[in-house]
C-alpha positions as CSV (number, residue, x, y, z in Angstrom):
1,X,0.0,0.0,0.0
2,X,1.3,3.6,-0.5
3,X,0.9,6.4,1.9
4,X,0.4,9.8,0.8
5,X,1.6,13.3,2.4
6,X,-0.4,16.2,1.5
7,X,-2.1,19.2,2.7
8,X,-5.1,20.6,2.6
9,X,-6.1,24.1,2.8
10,X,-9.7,25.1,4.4
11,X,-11.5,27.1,6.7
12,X,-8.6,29.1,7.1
13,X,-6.3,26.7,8.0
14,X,-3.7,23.8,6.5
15,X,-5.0,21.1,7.1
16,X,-2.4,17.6,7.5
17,X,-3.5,14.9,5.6
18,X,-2.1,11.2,4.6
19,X,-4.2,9.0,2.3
20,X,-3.6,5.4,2.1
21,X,-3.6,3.4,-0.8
22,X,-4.8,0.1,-1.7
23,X,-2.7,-2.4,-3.6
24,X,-4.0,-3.9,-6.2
25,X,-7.7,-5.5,-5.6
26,X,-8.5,-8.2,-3.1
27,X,-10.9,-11.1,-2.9
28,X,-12.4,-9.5,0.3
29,X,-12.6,-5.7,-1.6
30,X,-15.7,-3.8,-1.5
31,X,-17.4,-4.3,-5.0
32,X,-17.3,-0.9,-6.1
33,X,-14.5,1.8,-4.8
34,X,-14.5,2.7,-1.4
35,X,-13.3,5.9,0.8
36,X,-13.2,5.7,4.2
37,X,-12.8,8.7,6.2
38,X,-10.8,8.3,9.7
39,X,-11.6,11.2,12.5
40,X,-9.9,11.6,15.2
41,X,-11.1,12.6,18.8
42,X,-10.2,15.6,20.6
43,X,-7.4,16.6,23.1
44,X,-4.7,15.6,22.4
45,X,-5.9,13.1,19.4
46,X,-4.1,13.2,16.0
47,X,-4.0,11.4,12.3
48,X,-1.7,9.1,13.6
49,X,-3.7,7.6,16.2
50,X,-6.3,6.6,13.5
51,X,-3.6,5.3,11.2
52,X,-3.5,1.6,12.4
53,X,-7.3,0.9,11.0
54,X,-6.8,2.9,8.3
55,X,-4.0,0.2,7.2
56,X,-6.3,-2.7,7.8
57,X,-8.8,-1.0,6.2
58,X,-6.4,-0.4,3.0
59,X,-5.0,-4.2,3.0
60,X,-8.6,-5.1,2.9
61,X,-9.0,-3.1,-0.2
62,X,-10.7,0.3,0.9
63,X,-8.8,3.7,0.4
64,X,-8.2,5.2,3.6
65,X,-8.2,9.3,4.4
66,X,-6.9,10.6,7.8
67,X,-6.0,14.2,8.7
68,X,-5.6,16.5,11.6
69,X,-7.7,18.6,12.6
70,X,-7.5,22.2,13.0
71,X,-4.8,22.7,16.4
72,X,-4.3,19.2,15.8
73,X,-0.7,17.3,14.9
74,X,0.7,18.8,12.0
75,X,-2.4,21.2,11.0
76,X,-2.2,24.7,11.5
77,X,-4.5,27.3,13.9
78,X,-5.1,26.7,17.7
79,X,-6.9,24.1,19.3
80,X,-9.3,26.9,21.5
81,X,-10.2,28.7,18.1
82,X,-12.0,24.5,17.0
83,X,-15.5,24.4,17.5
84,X,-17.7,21.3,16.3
85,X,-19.0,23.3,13.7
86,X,-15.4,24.1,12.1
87,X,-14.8,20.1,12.6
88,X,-17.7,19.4,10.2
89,X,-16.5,22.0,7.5
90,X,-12.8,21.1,7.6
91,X,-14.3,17.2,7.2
92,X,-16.3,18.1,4.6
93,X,-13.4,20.1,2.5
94,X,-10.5,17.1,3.1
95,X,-13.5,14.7,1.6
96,X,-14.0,17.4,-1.5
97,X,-10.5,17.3,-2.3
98,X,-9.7,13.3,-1.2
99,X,-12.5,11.5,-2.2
100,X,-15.4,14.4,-4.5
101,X,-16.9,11.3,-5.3
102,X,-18.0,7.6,-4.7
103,X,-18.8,5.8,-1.9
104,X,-18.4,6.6,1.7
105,X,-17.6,5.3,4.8
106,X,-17.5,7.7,7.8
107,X,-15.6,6.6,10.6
108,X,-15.6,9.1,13.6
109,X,-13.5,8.6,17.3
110,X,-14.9,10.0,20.3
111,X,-15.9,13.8,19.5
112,X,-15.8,12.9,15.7
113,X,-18.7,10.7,16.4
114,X,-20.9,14.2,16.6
115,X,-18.8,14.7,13.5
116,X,-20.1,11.8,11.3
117,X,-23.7,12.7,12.3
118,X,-22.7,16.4,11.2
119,X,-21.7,15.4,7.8
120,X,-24.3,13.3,7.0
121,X,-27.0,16.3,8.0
122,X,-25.2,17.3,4.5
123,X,-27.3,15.8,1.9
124,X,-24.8,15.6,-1.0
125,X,-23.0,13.6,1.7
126,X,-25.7,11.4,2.7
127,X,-26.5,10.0,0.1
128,X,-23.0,8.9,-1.1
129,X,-22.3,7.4,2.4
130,X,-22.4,3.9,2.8
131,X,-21.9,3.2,6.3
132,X,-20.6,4.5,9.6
133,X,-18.6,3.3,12.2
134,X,-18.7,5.1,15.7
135,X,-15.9,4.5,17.7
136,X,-16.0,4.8,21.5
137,X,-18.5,8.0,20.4
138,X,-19.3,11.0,22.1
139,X,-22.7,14.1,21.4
140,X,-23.0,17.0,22.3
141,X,-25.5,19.8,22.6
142,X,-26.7,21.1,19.4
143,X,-26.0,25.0,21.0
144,X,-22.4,24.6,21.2
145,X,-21.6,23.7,17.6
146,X,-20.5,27.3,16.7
147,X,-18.8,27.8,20.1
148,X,-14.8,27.8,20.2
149,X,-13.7,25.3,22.7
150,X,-11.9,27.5,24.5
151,X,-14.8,29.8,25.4
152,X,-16.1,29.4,28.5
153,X,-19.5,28.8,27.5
154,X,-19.0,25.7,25.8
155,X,-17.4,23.9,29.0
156,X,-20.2,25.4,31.0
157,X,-23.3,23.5,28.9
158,X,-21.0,20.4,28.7
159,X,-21.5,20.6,32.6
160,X,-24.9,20.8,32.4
161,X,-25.7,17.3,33.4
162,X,-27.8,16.1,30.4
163,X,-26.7,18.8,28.0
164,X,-26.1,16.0,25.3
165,X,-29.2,15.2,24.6
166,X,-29.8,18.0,22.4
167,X,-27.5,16.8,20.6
168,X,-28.8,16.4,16.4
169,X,-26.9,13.2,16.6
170,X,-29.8,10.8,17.6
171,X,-32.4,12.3,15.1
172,X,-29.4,11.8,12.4
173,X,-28.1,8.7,12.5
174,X,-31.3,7.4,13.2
175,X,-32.7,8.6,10.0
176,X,-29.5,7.2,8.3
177,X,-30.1,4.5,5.7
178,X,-26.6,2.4,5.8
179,X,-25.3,0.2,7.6
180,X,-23.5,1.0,11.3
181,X,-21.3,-0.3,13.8
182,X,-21.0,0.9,17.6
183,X,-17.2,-0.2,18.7
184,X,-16.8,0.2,22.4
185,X,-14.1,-0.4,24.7
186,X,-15.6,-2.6,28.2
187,X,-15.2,0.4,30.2
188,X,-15.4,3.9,29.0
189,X,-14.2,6.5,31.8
190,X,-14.7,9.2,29.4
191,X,-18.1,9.1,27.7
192,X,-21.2,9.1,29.8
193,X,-23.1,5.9,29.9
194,X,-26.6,7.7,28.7
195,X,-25.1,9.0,25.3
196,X,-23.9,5.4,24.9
197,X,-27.0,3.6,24.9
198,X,-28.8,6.5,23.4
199,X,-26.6,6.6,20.3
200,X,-27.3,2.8,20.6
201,X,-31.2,3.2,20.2
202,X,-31.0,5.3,17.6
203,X,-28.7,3.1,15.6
204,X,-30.8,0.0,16.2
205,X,-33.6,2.2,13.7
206,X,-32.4,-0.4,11.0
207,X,-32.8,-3.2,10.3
208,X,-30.7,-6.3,12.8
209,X,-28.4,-7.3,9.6
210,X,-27.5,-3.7,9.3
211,X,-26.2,-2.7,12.5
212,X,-23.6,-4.3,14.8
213,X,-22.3,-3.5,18.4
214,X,-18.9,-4.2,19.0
215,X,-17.4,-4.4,22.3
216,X,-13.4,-4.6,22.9
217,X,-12.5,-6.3,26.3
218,X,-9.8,-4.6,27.9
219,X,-9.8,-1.6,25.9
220,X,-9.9,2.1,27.1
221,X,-11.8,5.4,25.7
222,X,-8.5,6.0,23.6
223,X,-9.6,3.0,21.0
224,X,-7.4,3.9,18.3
225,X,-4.1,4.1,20.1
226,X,-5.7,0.6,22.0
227,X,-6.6,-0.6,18.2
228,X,-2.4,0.3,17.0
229,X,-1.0,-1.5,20.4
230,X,-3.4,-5.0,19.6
231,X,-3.6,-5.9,15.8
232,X,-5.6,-8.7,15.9
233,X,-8.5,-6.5,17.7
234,X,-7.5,-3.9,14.6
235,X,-8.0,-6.7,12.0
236,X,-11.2,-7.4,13.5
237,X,-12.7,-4.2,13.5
238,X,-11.6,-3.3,9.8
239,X,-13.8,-6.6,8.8
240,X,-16.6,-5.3,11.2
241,X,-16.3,-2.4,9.5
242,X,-16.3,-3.3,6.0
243,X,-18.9,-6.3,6.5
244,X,-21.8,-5.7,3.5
245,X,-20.7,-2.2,2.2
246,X,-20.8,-3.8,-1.5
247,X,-24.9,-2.5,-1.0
248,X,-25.4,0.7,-2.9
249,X,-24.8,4.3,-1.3
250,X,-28.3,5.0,1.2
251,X,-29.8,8.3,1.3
252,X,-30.8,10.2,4.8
């Protein structure tokens, strides 16, 4: 597989970005070409982190895009000036210039899990995504998407016990049409319980052979440094992931 360096400029920023390339096609590819899109979480999260399944992902035949965010590894601007809202746009661009077309899959870590949902409230989006896969996944209040994280209002309504569950994340991905997979670590010390199982409810809006709960035993909220320290669990979940995404692109 090839891995390459490039960057991308949007929302005001340069945005890191590798891409990894298939070799040639597999028995176990997807029928038609495939993009997946790797997020990472927040913190002090990077590309890197999400590069081991990104691998698996290309060795099982499926072009892999991961990139920093804004404030994040190699990207430029400050990571108080990101706000959900700028996560979704600078998404949205490093998908424009990666992959402007084909088939999706949207695979979001911890506070990219609100990101997925964000990106498929884009129609154009939407309709070209062919699954998701939410990763130890977090929501948050739909008021704080334009709020910098570094303003004080936005850690005050993520205090707000319950603040989440205005969150457009379970009306979103319950309307979705593809297929999904929850991956979970045993214990998550990070993400309350609540916006687990509600992201679970609303997932389980399709149909049984279209959704899938994964749970990792012994792994932490950090799943894609856990995923790069235990390959076979890495393996596992790229085949989770990729299970049945020959099915055409679903709409919202």
């Amino acid at each position: 597989m090839d891995f390459v360096e490039s960057t991308v400029e949007a929302d005001g920023e340069r945005l890191a970005c590798t891409v990894v390339e298939p070799d040639a096609p597999t028995a176990s590819a997807p029928a038609r070409p495939l993009t997946a899109l790797l997020m990472h979480g927040a913190g002090s999260g990077d590309r890197h982190r999400c590069l081991p399944l990104a691998r698996e992902l290309a060795a099982a035949g499926c072009r892999a895009v991961v990139f920093d965010f804004a404030g994040h590894g190699a990207s430029s601007g400050a990571l108080g000036e990101l706000s959900l809202a700028r996560r979704a746009r600078q998404a949205r661009a490093v998908l424009d210039r990666c992959a402007p077309t084909g088939p999706l899959l949207l695979v979001g870590f911890s506070m990219s899990g609100q990101t997925v949902a964000d990106l498929l409230r884009m129609p154009e989006l939407a309709v070209r995504t062919e699954s998701v896969a939410l990763c130890a996944p977090a929501a948050y209040a739909r008021e704080v998407s334009e709020l910098p994280f570094a303003k004080q209002e936005f850690t005050n309504r993520l205090r707000q016990e319950g603040s989440w569950r205005s969150s457009t994340a379970f009306e979103t991905l319950a309307a979705f049409g593809g297929r999904a997979v929850l991956v979970l670590p045993a214990a998550d010390g990070v993400i309350p319980a609540g916006v687990t199982e509600a992201l679970d409810a609303a997932l389980r809006t399709r149909p049984a052979a279209a959704y899938a709960r994964l749970t990792l035993p012994g792994a932490d909220h950090l799943l894609g440094r856990w995923l790069g320290e235990h390959p076979e669990e890495c393996e596992r979940v790229a085949a989770a992931l990729l299970e049945g995404v020959d099915r055409g692109p679903k709409s919202a």
